[in-house]
MMTF fields as JSON, N, C-alpha, C and O atoms, coordinates in Angstrom:
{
  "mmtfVersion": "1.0.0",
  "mmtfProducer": "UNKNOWN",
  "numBonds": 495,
  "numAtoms": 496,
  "numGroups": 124,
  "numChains": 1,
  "numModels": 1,
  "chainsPerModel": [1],
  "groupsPerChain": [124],
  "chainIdList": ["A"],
  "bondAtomList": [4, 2, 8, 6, 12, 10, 16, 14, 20, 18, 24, 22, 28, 26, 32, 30, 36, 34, 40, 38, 44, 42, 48, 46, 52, 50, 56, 54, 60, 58, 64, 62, 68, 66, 72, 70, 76, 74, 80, 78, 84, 82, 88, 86, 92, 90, 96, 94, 100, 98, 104, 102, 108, 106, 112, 110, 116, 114, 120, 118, 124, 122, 128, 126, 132, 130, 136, 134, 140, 138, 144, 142, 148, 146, 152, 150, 156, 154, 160, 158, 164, 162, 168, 166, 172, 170, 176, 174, 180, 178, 184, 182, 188, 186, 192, 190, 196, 194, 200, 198, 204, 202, 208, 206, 212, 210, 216, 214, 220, 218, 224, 222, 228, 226, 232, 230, 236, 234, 240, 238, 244, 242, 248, 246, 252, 250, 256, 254, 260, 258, 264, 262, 268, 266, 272, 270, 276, 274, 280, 278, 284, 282, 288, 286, 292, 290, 296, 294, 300, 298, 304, 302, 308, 306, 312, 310, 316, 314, 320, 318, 324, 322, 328, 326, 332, 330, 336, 334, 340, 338, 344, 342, 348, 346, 352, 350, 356, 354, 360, 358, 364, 362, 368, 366, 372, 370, 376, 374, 380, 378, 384, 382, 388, 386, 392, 390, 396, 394, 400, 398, 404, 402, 408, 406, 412, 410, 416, 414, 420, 418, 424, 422, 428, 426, 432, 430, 436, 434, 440, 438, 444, 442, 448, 446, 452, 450, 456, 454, 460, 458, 464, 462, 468, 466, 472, 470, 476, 474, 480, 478, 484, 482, 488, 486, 492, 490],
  "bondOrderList": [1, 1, 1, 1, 1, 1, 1, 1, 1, 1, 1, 1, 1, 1, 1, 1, 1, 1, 1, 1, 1, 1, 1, 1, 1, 1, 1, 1, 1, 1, 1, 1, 1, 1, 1, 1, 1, 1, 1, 1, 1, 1, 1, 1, 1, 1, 1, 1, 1, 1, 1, 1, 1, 1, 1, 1, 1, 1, 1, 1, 1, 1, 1, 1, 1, 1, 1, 1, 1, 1, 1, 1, 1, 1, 1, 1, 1, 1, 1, 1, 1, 1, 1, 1, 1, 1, 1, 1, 1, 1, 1, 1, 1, 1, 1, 1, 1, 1, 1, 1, 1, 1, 1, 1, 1, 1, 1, 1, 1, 1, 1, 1, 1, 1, 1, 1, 1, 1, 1, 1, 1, 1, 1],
  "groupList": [{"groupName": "UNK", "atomNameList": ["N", "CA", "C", "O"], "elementList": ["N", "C", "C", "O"], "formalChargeList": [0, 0, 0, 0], "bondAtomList": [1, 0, 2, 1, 3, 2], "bondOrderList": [1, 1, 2], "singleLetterCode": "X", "chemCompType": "L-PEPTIDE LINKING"}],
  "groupTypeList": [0, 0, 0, 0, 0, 0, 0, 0, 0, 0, 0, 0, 0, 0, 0, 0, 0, 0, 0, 0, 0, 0, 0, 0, 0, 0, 0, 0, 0, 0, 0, 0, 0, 0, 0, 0, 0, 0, 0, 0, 0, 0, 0, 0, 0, 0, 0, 0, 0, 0, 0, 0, 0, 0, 0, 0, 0, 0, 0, 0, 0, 0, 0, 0, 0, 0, 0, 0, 0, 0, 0, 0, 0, 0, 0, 0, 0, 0, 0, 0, 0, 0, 0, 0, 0, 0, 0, 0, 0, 0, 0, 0, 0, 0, 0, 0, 0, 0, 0, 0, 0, 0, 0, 0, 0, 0, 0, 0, 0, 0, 0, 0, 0, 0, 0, 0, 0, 0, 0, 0, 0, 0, 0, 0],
  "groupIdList": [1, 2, 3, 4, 5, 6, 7, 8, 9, 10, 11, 12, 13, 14, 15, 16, 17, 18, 19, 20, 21, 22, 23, 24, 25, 26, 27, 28, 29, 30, 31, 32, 33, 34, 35, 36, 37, 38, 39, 40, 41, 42, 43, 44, 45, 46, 47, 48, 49, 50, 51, 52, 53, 54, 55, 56, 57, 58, 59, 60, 61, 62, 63, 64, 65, 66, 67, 68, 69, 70, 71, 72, 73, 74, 75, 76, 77, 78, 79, 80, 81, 82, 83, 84, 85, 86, 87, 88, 89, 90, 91, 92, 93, 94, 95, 96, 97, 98, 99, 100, 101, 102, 103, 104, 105, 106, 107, 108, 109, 110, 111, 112, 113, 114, 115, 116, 117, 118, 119, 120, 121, 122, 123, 124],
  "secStructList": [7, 7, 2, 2, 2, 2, 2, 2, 2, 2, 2, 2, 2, 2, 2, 2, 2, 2, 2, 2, 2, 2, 2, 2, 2, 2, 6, 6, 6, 6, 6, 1, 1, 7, 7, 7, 7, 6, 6, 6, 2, 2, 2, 2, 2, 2, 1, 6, 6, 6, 7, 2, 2, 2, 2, 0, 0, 0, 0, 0, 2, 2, 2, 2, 2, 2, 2, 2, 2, 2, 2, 2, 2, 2, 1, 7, 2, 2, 2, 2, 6, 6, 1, 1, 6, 6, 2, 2, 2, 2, 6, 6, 6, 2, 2, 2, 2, 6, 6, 7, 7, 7, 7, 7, 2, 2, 2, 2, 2, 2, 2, 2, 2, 2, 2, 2, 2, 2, 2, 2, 2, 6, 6, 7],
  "xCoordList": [0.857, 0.0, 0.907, 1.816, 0.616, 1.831, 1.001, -0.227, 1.642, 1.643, 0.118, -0.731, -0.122, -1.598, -2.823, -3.804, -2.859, -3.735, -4.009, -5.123, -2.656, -2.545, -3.246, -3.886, -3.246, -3.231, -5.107, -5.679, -5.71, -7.218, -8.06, -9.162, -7.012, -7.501, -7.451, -8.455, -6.597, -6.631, -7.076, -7.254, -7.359, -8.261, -9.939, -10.484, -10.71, -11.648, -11.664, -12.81, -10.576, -10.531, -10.679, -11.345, -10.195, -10.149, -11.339, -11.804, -11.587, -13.264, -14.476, -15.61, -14.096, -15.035, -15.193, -16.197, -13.932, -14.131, -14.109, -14.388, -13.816, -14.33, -15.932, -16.642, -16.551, -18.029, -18.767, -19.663, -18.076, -18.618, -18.448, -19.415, -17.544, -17.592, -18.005, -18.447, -18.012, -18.879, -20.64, -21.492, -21.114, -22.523, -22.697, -23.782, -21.801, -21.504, -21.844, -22.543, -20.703, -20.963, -22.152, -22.519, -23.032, -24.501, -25.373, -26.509, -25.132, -26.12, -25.946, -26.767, -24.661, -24.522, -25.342, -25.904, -25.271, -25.745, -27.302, -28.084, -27.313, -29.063, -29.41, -30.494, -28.745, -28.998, -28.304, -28.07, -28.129, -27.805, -28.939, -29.682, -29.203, -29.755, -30.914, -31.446, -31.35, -32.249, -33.702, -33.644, -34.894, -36.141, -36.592, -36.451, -37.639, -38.464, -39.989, -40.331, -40.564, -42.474, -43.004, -42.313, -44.378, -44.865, -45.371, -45.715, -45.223, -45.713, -44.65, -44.874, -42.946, -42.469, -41.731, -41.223, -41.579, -40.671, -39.886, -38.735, -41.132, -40.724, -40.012, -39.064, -40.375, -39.947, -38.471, -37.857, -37.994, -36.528, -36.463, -36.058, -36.888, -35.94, -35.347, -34.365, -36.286, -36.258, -34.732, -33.734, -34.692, -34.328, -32.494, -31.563, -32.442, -31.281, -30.365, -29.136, -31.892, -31.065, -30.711, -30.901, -30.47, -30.475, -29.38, -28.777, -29.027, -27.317, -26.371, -26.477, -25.334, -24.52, -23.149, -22.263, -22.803, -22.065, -22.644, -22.206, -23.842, -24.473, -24.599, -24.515, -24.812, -24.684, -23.328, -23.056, -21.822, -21.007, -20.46, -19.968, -20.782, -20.507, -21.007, -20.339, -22.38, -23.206, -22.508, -22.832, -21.506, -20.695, -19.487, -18.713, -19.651, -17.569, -17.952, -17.219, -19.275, -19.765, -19.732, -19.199, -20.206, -20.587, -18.827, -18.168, -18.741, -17.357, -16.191, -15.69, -16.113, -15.363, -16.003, -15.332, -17.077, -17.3, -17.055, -17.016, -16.871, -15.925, -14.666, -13.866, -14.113, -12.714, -12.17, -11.008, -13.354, -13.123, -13.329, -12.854, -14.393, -14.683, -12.828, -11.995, -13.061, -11.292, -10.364, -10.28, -9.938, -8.875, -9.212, -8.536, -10.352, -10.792, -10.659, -10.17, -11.135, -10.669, -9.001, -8.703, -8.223, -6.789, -5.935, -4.723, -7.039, -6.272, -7.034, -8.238, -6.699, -7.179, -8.17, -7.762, -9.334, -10.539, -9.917, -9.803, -9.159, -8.773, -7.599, -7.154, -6.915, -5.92, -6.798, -6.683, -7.463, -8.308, -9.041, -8.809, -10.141, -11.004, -10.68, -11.459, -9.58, -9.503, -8.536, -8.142, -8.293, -8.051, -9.027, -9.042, -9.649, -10.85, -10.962, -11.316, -10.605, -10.296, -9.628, -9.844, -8.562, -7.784, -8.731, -8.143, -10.292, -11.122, -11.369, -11.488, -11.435, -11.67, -10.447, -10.849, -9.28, -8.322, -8.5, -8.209, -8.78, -8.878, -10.089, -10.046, -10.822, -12.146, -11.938, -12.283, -11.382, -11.426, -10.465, -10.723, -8.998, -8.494, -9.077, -8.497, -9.975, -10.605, -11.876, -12.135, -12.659, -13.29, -12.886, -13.927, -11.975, -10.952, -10.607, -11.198, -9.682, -9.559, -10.591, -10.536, -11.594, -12.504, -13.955, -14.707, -14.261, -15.502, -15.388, -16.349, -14.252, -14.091, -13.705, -12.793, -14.735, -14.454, -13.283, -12.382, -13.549, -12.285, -12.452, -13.538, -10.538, -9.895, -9.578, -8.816, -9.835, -9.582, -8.224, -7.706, -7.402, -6.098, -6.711, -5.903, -7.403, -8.318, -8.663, -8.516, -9.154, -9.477, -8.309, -8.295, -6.969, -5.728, -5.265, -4.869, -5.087, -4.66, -5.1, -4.381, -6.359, -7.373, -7.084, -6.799, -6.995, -6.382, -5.004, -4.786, -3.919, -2.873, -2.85, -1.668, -3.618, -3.891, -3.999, -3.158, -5.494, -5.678, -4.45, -3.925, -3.837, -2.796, -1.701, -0.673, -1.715, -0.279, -0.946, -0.261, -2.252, -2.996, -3.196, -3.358, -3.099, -3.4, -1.823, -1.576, -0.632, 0.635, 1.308, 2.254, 0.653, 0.948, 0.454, 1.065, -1.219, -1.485, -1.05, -1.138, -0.419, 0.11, 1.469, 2.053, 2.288, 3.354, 3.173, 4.159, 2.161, 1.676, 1.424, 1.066],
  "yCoordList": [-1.168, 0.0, 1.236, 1.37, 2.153, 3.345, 4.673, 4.702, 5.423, 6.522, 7.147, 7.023, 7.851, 7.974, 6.796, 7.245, 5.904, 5.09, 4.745, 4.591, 4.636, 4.854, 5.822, 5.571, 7.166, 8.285, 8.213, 8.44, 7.808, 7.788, 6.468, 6.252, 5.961, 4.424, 5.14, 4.881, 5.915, 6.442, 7.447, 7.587, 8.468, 9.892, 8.611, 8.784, 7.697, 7.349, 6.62, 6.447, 5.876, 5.411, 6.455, 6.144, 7.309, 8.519, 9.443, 9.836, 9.565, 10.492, 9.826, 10.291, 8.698, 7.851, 7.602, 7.728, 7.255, 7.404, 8.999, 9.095, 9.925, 10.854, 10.918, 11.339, 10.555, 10.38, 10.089, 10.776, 8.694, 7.964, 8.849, 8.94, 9.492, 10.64, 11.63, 12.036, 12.402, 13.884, 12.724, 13.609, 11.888, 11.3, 11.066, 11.381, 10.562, 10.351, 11.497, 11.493, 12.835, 13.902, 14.378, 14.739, 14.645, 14.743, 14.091, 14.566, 12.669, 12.063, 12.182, 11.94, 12.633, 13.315, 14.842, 15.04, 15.507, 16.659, 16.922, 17.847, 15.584, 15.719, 14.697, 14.13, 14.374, 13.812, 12.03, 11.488, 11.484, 10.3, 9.519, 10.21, 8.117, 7.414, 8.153, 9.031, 7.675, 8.551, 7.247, 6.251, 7.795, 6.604, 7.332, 8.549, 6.432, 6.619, 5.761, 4.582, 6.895, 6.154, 6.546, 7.313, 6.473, 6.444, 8.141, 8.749, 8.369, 10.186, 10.874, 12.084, 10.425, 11.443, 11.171, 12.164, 9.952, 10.044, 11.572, 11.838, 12.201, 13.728, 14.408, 14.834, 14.706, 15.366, 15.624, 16.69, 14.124, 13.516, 14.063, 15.224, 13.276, 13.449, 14.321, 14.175, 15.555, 17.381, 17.651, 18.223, 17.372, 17.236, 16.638, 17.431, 15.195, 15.071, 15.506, 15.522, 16.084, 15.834, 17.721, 18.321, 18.387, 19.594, 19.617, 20.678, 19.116, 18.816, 19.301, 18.835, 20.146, 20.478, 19.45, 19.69, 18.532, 17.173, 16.561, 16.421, 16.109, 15.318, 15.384, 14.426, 16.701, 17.228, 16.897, 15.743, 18.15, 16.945, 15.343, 14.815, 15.115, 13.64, 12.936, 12.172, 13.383, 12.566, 13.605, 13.298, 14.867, 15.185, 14.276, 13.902, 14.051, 13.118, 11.42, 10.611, 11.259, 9.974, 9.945, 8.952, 10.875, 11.583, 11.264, 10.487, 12.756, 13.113, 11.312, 10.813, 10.802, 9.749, 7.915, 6.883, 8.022, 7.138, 7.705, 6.805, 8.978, 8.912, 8.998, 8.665, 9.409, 9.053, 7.967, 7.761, 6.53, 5.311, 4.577, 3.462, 5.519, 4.64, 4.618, 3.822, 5.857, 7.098, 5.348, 4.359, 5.412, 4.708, 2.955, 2.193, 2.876, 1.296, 0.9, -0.189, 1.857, 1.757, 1.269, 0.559, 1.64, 1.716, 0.514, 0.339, -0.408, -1.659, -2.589, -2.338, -3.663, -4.881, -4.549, -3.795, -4.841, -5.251, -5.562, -4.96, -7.171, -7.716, -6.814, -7.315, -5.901, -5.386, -3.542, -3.211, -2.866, -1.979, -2.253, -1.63, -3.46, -3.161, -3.688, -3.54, -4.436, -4.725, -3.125, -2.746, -2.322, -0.871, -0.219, 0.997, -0.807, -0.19, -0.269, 0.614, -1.421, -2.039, -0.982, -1.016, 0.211, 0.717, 2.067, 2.744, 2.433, 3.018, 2.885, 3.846, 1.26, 1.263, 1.328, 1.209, 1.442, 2.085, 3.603, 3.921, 4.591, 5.651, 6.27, 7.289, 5.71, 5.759, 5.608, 6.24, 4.732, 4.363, 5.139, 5.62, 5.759, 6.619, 7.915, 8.892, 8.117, 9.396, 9.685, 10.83, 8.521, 8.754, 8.502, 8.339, 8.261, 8.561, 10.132, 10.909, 10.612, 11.921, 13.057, 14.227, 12.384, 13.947, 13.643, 14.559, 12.376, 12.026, 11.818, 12.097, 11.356, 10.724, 9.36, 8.856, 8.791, 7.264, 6.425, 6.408, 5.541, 4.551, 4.093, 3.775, 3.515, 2.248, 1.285, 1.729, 0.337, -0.449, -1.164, -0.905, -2.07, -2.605, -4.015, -4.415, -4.521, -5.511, -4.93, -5.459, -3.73, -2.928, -2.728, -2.761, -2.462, -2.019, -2.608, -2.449, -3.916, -5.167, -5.295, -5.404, -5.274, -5.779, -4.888, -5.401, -3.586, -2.307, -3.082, -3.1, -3.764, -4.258, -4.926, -5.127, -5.831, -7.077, -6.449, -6.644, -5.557, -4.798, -4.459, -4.972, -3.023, -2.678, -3.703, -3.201, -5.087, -5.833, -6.533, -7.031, -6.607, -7.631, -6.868, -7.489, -5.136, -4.155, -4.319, -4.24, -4.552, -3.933, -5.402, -5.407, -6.52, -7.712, -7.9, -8.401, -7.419, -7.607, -6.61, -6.637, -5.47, -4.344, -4.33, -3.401, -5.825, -6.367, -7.429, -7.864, -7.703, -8.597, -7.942, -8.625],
  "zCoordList": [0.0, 0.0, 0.0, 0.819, -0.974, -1.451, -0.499, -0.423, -0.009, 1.153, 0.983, 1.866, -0.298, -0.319, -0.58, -1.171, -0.352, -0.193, 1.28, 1.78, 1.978, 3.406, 3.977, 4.998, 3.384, 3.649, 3.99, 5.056, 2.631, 2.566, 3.552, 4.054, 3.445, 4.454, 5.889, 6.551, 6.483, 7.541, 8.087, 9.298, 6.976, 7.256, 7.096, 8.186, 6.392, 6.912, 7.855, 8.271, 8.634, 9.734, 11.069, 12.057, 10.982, 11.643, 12.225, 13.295, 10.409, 10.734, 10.873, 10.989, 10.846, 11.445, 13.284, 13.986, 13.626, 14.887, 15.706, 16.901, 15.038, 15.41, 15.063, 15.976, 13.877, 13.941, 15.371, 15.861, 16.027, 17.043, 18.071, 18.828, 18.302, 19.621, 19.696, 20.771, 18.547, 18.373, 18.349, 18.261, 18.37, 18.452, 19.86, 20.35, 20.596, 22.059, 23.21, 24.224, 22.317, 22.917, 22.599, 23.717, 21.879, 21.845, 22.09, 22.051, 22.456, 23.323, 24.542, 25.426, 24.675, 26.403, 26.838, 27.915, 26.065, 25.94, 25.957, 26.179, 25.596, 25.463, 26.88, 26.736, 28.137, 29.086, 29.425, 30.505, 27.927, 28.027, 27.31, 26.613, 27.375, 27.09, 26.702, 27.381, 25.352, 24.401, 24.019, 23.297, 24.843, 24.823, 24.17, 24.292, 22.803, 22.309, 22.414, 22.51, 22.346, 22.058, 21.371, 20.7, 20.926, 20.595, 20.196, 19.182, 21.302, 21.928, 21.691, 21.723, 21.33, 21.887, 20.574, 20.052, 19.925, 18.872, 17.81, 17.462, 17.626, 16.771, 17.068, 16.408, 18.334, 19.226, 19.734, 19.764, 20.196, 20.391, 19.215, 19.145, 17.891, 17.162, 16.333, 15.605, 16.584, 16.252, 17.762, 17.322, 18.836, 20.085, 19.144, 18.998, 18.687, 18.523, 17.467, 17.405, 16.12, 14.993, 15.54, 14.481, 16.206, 16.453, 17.157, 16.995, 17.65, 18.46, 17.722, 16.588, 17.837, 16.858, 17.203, 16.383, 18.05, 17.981, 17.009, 15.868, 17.531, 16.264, 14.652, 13.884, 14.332, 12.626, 12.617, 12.286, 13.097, 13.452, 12.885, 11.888, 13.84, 13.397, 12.027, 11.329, 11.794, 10.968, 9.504, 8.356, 9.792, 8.443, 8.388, 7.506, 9.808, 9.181, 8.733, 8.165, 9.191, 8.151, 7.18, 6.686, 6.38, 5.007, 4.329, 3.638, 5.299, 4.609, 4.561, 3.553, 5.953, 5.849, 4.786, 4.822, 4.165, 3.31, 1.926, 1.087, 1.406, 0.068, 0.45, -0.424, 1.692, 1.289, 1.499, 1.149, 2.48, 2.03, 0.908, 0.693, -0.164, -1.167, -2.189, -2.623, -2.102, -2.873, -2.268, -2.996, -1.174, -0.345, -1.022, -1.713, -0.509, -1.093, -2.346, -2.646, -3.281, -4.588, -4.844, -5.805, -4.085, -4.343, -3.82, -3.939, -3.104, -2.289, -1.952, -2.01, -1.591, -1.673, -0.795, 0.088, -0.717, 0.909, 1.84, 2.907, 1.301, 2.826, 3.107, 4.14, 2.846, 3.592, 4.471, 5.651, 3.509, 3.695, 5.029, 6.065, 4.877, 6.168, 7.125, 8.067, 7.352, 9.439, 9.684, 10.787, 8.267, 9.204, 9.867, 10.055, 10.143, 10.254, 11.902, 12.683, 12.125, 13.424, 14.467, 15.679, 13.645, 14.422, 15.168, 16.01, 14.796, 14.787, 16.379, 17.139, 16.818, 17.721, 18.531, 19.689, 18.542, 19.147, 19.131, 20.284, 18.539, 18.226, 19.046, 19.736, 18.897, 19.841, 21.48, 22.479, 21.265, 23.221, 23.479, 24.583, 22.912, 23.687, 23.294, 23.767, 22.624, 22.343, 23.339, 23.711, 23.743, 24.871, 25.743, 26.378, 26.546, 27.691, 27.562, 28.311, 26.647, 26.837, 26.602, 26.98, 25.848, 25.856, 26.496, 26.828, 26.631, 27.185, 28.871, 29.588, 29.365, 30.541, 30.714, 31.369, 29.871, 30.271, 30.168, 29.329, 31.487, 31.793, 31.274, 30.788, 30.892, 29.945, 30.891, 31.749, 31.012, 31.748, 31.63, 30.544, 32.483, 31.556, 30.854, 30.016, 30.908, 29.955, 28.613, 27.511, 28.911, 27.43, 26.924, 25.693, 27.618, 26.842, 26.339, 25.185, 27.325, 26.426, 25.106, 24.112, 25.151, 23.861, 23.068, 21.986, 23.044, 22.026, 21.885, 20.674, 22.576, 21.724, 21.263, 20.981, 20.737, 20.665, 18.893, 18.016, 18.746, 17.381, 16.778, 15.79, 17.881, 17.151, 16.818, 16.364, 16.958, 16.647, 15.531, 14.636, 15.521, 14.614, 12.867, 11.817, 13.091, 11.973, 11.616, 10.413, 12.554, 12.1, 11.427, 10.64, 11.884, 11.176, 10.177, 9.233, 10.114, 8.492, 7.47, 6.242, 8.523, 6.74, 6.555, 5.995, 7.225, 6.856, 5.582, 4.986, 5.32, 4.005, 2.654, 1.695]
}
C-alpha cells in the first residue's frame, strides 16, 4: 500500500471514529440514554437531529465514506477493512480523553492485541 492510499484508508478510519464521539458527545448533551415512544418520537428526534455534535458527526460519516470509497478503490478489501479495526483504538483513547471514560487494563490489552494484529497484516 503506497503513502496515499494509506493516507485515505486512515483519514476514513479517523473520521469515522471521530463520527462515534462527536454522536456520544450529543447524546450526552441531550442527558444520556435517548427513549423513544410512541408520543415522543418527533420530538426527540427534532431534540437530537439539532445537536450540533451530532450534525457533526453525521458530516464526518458523510465526509469519511468517500474518502473510504477514494482509499478502497486503491487496495485490496482484505488489507483496507480490518483498518478499520484501528477506529476502535482511536475511539477508546478518544473517549478517555474527551468524554471521561475509563480504559480499563483488559481494554488495553485488547487495544494491543488490534494494534499488533493491523501492524501484522500491513506487513503482508
Amino acid at each position: 500500500m503506497n503513502l496515499s492510499t494509506f493516507a485515505f484508508i486512515m483519514t476514513g478510519v479517523l473520521l469515522n471514529a471521530a463520527a462515534q464521539l462527536l454522536l456520544k458527545a450529543g447524546t450526552n448533551a441531550l442527558g444520556g440514554a435517548i427513549h423513544l415512544t410512541a408520543e415522543n418520537w418527533f420530538a426527540t428526534g427534532i431534540k437530537v437531529v439539532s445537536q450540533l455534535p451530532i450534525l457533526a458527526g453525521l458530516a464526518c460519516y458523510a465526509i469519511s465514506l468517500v474518502v473510504w470509497i477514494i482509499g478502497l478503490s486503491r487496495t485490496d478489501v482484505t488489507i483496507a477493512y480490518p483498518m478499520l479495526s484501528l477506529g476502535y483504538v482511536v475511539s477508546a483513547v478518544g473517549a478517555w480523553m474527551f468524554l471521561g471514560e475509563a480504559v480499563s487494563l483488559q481494554r488495553m490489552l485488547a487495544l494491543g492485541v488490534i494494534v499488533a494484529g493491523v501492524a501484522l497484516l500491513s506487513r503482508t
